[in-house]
DRENRO-778840 format. One record per residue (C-alpha): residue in three letters; x, y, z negated. Coordinates in pm, 1 decimal, padded with zeros to 6 digits. Example, Ala and Ser with C-alpha at 12.3 -4.5 7.8 and 13.67 -1.06 7.14 Angstrom:
% DRENRO-778840
<r><aa>Ala</aa><xx>01230.0</xx><yy>-00450.0</yy><zz>-00780.0</zz></r>
<r><aa>Ser</aa><xx>01367.0</xx><yy>-00106.0</yy><zz>-00714.0</zz></r>
***
This chain:
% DRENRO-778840
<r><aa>Unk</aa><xx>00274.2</xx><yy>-00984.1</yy><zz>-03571.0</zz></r>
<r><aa>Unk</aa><xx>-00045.5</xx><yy>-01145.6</yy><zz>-03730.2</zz></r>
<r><aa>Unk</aa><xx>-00130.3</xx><yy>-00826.5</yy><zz>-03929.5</zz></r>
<r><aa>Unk</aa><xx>-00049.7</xx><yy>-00645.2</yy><zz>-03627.7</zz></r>
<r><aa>Unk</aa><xx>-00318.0</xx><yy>-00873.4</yy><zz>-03399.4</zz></r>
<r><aa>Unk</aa><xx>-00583.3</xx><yy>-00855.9</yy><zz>-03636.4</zz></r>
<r><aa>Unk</aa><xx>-00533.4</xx><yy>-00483.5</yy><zz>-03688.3</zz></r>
<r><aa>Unk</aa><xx>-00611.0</xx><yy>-00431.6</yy><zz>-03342.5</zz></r>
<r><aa>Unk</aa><xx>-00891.3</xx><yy>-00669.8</yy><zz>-03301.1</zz></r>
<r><aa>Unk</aa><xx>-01095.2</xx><yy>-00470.6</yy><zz>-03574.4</zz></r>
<r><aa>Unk</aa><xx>-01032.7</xx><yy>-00125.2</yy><zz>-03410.3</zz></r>
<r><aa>Unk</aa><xx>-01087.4</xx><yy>-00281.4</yy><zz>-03056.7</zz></r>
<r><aa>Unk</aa><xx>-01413.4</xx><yy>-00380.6</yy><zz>-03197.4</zz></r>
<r><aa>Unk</aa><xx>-01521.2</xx><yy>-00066.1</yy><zz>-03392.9</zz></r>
<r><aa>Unk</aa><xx>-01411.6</xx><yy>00138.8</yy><zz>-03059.0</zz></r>
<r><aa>Unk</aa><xx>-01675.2</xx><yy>-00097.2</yy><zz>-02877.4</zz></r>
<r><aa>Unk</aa><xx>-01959.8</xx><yy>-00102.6</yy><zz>-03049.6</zz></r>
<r><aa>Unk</aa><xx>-02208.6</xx><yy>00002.4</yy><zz>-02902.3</zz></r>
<r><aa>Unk</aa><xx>-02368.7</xx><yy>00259.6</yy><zz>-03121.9</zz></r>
<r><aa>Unk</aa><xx>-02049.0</xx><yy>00389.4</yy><zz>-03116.1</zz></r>
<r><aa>Unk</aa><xx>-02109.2</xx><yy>00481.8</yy><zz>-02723.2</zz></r>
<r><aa>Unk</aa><xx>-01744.7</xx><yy>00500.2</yy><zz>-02654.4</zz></r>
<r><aa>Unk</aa><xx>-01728.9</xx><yy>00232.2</yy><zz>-02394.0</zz></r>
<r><aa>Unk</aa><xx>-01964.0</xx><yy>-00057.5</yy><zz>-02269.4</zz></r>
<r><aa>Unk</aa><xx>-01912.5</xx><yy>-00422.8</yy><zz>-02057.5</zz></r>
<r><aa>Unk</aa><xx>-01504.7</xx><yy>-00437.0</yy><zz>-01996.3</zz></r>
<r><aa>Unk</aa><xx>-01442.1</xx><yy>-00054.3</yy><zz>-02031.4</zz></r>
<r><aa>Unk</aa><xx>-01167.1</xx><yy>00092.1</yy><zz>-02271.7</zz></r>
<r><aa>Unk</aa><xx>-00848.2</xx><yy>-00103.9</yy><zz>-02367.9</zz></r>
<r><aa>Unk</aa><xx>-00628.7</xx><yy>-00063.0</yy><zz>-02668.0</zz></r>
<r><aa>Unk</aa><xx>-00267.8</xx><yy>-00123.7</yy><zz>-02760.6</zz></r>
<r><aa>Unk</aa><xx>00005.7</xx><yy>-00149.1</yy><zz>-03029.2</zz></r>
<r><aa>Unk</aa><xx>00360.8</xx><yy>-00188.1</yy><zz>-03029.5</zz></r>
<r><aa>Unk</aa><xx>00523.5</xx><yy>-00474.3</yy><zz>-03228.6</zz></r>
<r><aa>Unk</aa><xx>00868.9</xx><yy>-00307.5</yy><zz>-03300.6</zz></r>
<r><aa>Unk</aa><xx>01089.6</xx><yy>-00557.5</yy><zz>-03084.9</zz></r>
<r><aa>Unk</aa><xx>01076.9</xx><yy>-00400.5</yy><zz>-02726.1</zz></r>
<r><aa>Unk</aa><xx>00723.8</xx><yy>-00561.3</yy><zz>-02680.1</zz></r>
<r><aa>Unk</aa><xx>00353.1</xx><yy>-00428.1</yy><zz>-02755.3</zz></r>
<r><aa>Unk</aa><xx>00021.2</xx><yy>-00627.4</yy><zz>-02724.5</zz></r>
<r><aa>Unk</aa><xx>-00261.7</xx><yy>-00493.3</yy><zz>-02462.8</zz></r>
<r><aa>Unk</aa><xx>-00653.9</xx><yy>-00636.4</yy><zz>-02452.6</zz></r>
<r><aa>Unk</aa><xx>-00671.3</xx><yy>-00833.6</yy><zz>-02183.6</zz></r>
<r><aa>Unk</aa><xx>-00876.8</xx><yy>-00736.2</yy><zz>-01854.9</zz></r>
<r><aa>Unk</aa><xx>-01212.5</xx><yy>-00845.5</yy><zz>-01774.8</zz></r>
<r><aa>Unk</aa><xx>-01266.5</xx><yy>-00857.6</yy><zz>-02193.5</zz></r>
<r><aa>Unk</aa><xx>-01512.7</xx><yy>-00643.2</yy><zz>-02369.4</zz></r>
<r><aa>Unk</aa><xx>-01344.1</xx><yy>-00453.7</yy><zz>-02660.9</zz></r>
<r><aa>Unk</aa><xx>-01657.3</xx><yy>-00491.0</yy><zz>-02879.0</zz></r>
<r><aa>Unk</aa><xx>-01614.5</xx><yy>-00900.1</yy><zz>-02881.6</zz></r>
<r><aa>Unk</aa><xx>-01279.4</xx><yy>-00900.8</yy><zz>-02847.8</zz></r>
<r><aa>Unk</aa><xx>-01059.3</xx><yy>-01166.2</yy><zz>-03027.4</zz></r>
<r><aa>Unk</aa><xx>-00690.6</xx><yy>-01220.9</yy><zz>-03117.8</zz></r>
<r><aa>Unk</aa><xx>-00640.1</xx><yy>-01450.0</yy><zz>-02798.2</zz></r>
<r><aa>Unk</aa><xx>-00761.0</xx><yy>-01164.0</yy><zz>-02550.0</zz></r>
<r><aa>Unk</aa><xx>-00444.5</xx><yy>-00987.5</yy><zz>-02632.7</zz></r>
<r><aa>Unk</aa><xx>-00156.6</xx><yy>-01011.1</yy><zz>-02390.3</zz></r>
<r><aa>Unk</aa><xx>00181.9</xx><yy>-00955.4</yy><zz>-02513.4</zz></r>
<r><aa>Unk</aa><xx>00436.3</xx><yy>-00770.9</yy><zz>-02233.4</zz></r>
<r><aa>Unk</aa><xx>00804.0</xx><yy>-00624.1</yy><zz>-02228.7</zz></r>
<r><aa>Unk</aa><xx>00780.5</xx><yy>-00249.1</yy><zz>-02294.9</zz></r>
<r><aa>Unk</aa><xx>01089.6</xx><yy>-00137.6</yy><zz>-02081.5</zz></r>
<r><aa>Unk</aa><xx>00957.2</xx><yy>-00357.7</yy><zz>-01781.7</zz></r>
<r><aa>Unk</aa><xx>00665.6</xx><yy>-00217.0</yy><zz>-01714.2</zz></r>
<r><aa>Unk</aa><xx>00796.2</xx><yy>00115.1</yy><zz>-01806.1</zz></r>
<r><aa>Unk</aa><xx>00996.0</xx><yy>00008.1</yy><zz>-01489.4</zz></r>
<r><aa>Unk</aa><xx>00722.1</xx><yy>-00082.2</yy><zz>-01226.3</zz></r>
<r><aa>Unk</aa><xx>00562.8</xx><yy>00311.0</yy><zz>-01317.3</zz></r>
<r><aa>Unk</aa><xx>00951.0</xx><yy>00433.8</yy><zz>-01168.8</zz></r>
<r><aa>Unk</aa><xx>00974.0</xx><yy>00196.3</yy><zz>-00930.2</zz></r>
<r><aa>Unk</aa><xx>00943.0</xx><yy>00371.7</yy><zz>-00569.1</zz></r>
<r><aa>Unk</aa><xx>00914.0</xx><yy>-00022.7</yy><zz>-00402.8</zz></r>
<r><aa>Unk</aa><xx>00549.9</xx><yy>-00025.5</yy><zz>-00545.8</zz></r>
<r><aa>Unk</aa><xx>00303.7</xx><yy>00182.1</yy><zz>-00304.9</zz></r>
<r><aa>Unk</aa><xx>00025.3</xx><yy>00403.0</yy><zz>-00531.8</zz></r>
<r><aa>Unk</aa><xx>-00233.8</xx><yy>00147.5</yy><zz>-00389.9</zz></r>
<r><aa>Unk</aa><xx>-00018.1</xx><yy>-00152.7</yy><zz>-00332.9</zz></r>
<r><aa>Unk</aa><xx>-00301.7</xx><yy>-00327.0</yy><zz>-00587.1</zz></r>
<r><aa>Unk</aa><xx>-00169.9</xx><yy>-00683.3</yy><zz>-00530.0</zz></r>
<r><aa>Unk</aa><xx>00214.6</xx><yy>-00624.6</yy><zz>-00579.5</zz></r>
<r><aa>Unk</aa><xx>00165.0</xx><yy>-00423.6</yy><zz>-00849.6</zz></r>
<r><aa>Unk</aa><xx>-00072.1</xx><yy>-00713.0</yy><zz>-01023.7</zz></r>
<r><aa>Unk</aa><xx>00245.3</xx><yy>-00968.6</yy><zz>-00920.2</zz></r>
<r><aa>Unk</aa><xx>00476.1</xx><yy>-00761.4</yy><zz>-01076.8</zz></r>
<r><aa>Unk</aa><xx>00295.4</xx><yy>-00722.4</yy><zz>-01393.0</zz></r>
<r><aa>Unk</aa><xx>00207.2</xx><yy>-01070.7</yy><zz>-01452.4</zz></r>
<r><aa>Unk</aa><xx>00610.8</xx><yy>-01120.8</yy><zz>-01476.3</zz></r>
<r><aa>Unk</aa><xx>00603.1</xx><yy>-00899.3</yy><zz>-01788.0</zz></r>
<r><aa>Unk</aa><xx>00415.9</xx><yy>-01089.4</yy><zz>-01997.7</zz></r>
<r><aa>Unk</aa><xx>00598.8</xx><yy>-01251.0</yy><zz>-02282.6</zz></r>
<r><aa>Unk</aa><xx>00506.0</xx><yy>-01616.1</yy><zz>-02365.9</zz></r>
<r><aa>Unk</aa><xx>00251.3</xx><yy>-01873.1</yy><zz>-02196.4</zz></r>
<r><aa>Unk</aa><xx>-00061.0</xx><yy>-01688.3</yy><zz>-02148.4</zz></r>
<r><aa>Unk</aa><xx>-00376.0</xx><yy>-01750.2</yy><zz>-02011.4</zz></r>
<r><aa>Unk</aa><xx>-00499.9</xx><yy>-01348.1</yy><zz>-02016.0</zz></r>
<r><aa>Unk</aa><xx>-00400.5</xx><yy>-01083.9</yy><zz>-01765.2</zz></r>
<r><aa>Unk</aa><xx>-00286.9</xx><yy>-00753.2</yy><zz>-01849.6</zz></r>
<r><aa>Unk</aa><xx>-00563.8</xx><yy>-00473.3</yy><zz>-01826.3</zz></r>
<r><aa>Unk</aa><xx>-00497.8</xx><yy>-00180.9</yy><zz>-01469.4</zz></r>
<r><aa>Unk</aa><xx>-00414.2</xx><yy>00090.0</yy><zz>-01766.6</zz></r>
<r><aa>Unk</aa><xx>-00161.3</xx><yy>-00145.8</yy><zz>-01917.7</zz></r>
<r><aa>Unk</aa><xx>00085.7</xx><yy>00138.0</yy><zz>-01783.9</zz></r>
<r><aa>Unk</aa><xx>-00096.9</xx><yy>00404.0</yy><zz>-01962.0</zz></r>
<r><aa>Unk</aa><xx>-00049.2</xx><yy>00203.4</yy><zz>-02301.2</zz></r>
<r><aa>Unk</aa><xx>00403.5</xx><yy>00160.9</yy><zz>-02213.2</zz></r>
<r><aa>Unk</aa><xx>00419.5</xx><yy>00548.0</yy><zz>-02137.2</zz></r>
<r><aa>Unk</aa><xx>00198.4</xx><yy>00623.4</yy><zz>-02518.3</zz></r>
<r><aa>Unk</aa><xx>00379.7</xx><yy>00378.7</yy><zz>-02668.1</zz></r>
<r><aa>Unk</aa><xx>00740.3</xx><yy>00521.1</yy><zz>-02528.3</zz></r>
<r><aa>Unk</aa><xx>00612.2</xx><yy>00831.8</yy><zz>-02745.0</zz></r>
<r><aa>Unk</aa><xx>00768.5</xx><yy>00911.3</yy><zz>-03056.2</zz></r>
<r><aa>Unk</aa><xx>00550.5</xx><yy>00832.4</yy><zz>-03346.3</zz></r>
<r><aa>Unk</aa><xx>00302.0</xx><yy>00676.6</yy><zz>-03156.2</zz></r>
<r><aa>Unk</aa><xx>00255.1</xx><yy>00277.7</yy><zz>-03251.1</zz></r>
<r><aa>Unk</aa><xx>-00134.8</xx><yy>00291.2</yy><zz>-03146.2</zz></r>
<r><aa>Unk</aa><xx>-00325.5</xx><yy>00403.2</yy><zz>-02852.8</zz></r>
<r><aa>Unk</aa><xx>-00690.0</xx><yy>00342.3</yy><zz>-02790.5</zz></r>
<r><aa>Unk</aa><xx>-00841.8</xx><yy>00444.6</yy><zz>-02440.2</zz></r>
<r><aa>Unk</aa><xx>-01227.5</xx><yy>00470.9</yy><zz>-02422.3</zz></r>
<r><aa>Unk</aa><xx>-01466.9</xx><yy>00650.9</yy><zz>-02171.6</zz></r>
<r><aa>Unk</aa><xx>-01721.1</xx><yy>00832.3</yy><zz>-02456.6</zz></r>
<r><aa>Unk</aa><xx>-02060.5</xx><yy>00964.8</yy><zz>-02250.8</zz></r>
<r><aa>Unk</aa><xx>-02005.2</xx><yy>01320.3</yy><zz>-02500.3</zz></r>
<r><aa>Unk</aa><xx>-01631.8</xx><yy>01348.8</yy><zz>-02332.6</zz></r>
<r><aa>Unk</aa><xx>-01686.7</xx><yy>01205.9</yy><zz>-01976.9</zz></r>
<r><aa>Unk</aa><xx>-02026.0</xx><yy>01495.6</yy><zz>-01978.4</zz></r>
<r><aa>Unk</aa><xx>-01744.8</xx><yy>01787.0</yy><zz>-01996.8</zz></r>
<r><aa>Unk</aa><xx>-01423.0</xx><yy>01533.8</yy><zz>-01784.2</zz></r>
<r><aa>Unk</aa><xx>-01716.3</xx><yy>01504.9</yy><zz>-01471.0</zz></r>
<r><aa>Unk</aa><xx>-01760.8</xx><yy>01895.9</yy><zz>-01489.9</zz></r>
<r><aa>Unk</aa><xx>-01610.4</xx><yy>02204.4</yy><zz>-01319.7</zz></r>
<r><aa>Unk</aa><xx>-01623.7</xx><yy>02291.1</yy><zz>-01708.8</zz></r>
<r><aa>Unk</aa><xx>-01384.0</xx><yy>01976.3</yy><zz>-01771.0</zz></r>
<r><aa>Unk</aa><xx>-01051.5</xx><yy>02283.2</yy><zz>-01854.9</zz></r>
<r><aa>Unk</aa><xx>-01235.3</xx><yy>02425.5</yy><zz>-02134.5</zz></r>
<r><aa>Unk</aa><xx>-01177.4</xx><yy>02054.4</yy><zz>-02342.1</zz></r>
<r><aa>Unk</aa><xx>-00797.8</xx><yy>02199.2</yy><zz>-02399.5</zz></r>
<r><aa>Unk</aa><xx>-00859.6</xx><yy>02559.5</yy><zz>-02329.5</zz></r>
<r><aa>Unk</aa><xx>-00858.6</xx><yy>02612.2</yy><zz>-02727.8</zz></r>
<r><aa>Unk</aa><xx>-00969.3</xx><yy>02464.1</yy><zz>-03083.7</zz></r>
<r><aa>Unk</aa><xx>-01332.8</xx><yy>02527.4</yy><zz>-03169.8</zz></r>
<r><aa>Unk</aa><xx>-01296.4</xx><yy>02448.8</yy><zz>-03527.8</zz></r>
<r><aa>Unk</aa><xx>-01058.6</xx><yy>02326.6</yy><zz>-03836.8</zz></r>
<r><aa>Unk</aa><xx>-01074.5</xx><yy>01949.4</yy><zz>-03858.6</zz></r>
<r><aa>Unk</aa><xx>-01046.1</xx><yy>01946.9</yy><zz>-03467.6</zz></r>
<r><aa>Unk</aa><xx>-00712.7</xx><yy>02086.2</yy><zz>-03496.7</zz></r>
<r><aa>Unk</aa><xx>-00627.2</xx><yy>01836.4</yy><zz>-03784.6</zz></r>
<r><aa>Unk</aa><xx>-00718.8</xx><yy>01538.0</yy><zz>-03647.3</zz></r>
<r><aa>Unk</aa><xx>-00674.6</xx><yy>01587.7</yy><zz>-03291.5</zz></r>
<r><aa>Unk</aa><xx>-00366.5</xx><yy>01810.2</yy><zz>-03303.3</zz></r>
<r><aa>Unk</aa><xx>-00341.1</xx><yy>02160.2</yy><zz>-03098.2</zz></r>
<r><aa>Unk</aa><xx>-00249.6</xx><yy>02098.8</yy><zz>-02801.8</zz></r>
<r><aa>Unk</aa><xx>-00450.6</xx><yy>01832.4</yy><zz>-02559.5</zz></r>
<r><aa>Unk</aa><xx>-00361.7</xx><yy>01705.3</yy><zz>-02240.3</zz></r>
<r><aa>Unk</aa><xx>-00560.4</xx><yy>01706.6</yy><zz>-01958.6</zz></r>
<r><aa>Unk</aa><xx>-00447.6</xx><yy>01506.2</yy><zz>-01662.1</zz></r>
<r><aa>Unk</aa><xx>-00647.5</xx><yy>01558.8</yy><zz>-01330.8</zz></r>
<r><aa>Unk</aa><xx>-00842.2</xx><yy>01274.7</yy><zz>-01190.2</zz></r>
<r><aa>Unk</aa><xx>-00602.2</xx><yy>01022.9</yy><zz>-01068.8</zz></r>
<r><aa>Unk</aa><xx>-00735.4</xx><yy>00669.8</yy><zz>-00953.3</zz></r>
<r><aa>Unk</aa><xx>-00670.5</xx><yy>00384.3</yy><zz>-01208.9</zz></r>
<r><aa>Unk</aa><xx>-00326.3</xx><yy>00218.1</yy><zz>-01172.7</zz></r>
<r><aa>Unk</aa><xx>-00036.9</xx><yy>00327.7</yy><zz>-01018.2</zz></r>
<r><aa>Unk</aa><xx>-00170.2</xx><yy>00675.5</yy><zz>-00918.8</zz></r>
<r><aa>Unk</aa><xx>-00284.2</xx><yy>00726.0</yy><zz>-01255.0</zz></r>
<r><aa>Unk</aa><xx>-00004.7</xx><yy>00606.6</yy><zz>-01407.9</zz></r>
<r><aa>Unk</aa><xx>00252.1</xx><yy>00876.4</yy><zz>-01274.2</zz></r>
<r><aa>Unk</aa><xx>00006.5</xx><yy>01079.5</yy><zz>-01316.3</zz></r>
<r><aa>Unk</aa><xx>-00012.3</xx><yy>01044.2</yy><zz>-01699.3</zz></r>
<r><aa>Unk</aa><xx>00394.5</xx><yy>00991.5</yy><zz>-01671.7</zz></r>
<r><aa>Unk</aa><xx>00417.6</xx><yy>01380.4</yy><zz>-01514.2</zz></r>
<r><aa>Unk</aa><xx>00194.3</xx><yy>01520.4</yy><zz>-01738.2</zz></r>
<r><aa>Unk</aa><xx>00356.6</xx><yy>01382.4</yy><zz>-02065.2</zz></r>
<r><aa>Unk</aa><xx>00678.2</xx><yy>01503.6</yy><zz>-01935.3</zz></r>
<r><aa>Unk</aa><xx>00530.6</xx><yy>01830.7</yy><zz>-01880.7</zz></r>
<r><aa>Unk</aa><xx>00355.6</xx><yy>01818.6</yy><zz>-02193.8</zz></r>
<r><aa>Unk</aa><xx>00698.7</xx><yy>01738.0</yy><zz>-02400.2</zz></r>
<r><aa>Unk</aa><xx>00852.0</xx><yy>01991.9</yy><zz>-02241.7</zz></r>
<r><aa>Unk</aa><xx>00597.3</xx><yy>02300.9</yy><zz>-02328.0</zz></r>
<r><aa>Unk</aa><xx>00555.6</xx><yy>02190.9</yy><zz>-02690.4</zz></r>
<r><aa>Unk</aa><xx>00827.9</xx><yy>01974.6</yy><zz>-02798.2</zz></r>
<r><aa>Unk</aa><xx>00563.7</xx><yy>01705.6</yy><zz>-02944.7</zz></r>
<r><aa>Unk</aa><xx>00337.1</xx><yy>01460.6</yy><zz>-02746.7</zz></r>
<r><aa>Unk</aa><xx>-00031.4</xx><yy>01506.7</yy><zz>-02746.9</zz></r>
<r><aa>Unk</aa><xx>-00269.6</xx><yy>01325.1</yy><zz>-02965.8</zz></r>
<r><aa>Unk</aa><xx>-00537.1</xx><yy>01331.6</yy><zz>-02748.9</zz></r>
<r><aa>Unk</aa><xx>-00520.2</xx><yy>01271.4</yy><zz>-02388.1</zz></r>
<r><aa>Unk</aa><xx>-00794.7</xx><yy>01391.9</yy><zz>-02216.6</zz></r>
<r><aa>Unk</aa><xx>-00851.1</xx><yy>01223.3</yy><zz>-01801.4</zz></r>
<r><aa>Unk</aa><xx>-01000.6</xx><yy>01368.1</yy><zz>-01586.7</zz></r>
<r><aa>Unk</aa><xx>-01373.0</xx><yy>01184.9</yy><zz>-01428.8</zz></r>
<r><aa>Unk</aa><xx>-01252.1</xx><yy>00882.0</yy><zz>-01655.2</zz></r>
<r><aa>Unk</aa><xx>-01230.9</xx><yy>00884.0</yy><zz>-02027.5</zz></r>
<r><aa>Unk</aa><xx>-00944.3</xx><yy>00969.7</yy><zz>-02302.7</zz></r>
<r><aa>Unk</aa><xx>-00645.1</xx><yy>00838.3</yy><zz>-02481.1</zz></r>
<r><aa>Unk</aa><xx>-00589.8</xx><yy>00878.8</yy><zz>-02873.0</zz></r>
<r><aa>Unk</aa><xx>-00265.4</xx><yy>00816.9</yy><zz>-02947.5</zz></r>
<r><aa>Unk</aa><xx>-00200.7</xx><yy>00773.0</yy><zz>-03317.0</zz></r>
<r><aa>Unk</aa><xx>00099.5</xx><yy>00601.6</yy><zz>-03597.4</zz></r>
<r><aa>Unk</aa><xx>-00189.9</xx><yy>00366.3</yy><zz>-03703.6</zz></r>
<r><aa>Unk</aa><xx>-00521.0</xx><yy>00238.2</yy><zz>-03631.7</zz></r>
<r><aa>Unk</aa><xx>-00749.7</xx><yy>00449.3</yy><zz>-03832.7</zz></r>
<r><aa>Unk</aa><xx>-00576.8</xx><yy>00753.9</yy><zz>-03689.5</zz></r>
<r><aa>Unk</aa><xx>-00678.0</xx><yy>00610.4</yy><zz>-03307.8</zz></r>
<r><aa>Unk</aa><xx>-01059.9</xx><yy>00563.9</yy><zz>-03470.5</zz></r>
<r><aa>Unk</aa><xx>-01029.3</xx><yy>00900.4</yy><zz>-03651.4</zz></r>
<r><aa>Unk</aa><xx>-00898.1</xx><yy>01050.6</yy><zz>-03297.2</zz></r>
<r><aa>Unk</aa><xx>-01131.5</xx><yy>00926.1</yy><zz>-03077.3</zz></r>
<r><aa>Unk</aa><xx>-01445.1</xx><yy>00989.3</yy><zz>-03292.4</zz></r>
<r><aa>Unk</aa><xx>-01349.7</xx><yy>01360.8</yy><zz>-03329.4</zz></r>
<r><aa>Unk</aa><xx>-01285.2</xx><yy>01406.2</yy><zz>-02993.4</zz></r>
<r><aa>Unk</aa><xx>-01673.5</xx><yy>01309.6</yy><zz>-02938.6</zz></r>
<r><aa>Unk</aa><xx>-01745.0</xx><yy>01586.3</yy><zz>-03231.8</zz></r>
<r><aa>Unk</aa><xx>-01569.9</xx><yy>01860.2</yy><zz>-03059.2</zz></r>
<r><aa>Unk</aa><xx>-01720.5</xx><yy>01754.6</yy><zz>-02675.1</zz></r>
<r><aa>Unk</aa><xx>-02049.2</xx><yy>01792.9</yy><zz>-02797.7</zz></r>
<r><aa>Unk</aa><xx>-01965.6</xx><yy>02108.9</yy><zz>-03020.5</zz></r>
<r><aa>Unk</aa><xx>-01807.4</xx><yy>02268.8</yy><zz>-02664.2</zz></r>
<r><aa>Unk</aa><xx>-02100.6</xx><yy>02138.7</yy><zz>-02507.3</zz></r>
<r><aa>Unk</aa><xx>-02316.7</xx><yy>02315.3</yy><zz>-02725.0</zz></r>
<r><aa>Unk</aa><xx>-02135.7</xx><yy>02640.9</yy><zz>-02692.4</zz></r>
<r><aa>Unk</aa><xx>-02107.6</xx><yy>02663.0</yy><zz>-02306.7</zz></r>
<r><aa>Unk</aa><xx>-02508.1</xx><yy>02595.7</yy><zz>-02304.0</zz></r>
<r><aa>Unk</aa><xx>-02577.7</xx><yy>02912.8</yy><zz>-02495.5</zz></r>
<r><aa>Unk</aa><xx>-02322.3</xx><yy>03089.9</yy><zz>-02403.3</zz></r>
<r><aa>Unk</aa><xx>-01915.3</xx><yy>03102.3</yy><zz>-02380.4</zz></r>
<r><aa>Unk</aa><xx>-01654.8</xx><yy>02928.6</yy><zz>-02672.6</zz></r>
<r><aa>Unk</aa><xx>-01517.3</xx><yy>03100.2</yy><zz>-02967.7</zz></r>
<r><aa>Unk</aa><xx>-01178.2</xx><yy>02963.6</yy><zz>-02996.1</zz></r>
<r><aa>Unk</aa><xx>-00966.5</xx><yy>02957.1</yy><zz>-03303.9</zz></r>
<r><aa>Unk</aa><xx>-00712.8</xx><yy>03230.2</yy><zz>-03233.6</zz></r>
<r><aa>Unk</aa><xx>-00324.4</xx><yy>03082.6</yy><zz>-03264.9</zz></r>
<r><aa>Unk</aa><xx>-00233.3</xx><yy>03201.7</yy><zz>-03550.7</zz></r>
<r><aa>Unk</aa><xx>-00517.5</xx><yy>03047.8</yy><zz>-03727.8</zz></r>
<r><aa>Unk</aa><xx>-00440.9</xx><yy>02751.5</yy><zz>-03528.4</zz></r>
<r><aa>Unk</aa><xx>-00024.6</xx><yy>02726.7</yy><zz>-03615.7</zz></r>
<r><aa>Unk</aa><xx>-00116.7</xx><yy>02779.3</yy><zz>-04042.3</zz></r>
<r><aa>Unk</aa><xx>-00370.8</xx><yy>02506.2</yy><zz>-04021.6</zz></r>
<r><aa>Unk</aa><xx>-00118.9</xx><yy>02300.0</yy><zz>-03847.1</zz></r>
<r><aa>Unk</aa><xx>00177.6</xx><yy>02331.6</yy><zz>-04128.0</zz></r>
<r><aa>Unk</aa><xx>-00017.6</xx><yy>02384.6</yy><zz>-04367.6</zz></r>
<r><aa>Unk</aa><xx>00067.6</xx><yy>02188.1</yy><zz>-04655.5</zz></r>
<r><aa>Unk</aa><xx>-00290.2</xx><yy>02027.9</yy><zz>-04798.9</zz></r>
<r><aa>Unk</aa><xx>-00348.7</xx><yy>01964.9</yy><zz>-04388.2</zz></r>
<r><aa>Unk</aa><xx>-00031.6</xx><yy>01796.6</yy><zz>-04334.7</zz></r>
<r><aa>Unk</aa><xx>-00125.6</xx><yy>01579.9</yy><zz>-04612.8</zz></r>
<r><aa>Unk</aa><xx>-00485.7</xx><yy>01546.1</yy><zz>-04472.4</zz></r>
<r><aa>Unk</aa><xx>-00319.3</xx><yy>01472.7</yy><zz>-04181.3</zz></r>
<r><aa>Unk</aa><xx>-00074.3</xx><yy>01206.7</yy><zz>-04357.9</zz></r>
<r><aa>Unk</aa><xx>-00366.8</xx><yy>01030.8</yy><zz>-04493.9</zz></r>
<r><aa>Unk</aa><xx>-00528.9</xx><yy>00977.2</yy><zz>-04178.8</zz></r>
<r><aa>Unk</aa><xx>-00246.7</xx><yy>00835.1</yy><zz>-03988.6</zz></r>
<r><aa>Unk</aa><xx>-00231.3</xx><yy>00614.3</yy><zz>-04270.6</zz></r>
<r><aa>Unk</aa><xx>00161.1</xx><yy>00728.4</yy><zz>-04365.2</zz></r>
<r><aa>Unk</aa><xx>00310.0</xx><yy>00573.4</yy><zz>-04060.5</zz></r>
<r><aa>Unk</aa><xx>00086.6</xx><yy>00223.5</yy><zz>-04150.3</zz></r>
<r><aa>Unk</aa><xx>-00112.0</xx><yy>00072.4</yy><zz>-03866.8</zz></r>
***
């Protein structure tokens, strides 16, 4: 659990810093999953670029997994839900559990995913606060965006943080899951930010910074004119293609965090 902690310390902090412009005062939270039925989560009102092992909260998985499901809990019932999730927390802590906790369970409850990293990145949020916002997973603009961030990106309309958000993310996974038979890596939301969802940290860094590559790339295109997406089957060879499922390997660090 140590490695784990420190793992996620160093890509809380590379995913704050500031140059990085990914996310700035308390924005952005990240998670991992620690194998027994429990994952850590940075804890709210702590800034991910001075974060430290003791602003991580530790919480049973399959309980708040429950309070997403749980038709007791009102979409803005704000103070019941915070009750509820204190009692998942696992151990004496001093550190409450961040709004998006719930969007870390439902990544987490992903196969292959033991990382997630949410961040608000000015490049992305230009396109997610647009009418334009559909063209982010309308298509793949060019090779390493379809290595690194996968094919197929979700976009889940603008949803207000918690509870609405939450089944929000829930529906569209499910939907999601059910079109392609493989969960996103990249989770794009809608007026908020994204999620990378990865097997190990470098693959949530490596995520998340090409996301920001391929916003301001779309950017780009839809200022001088309209995007030239990869056509499918270009798309479906560079995604079983051997050499790229090895690139692809190495980035997700073979399964390492």
């Amino acid at each position: 659990m140590d490695a784990i902690r420190r793992e996620l310390v160093r890509l809380s902090r590379s995913l704050g810093d500031p140059a990085a412009d990914l996310a700035i005062l308390g924005e952005g939270n990240t998670s991992a999953a620690l194998g027994d039925g429990t994952f850590l989560v940075k804890a709210s009102g702590t800034s991910l670029n001075t974060v430290d092992e003791d602003d991580l909260v530790r919480l049973e998985h399959a309980a708040v997994l429950d309070l997403i499901d749980d038709p007791r809990l009102a979409d803005h019932d704000v103070a019941g839900l915070s009750a509820r999730m204190r009692s998942t927390l696992v151990g004496s802590v001093t550190g409450r559990p961040s709004i998006e906790t719930m969007l870390h369970a439902l990544s987490l409850e992903l196969p292959g995913v033991e990382v997630v990293g949410h961040t608000h990145p000015t490049a992305v949020n230009t396109l997610l606060c647009s009418d334009r916002a559909a063209e982010l997973v309308a298509g793949s603009l060019f090779p390493d965006q379809v290595v690194v961030c996968g094919a197929n990106a979700l976009l889940v309309p603008y949803a207000e943080p918690g509870l609405p958000l939450a089944r929000a993310v829930r529906d569209g996974l499910r939907s999601h899951m059910e079109a392609h038979g493989t969960p996103p890596r990249l989770v794009y939301l809608g007026n908020h930010g994204i999620v990378a969802l990865g097997a190990s940290t470098a693959q949530v860094l490596a995520i998340t910074s090409m996301s920001v590559k391929a916003a301001r790339v779309l950017a780009g295109a839809l200022a001088v004119g309209r995007p030239r997406y990869l056509d499918p089957a270009t798309v479906h060879r560079l995604t079983h293609r051997p050499d790229e499922k090895h690139r692809q390997a190495l980035i997700a660090g073979r399964g390492r965090r």
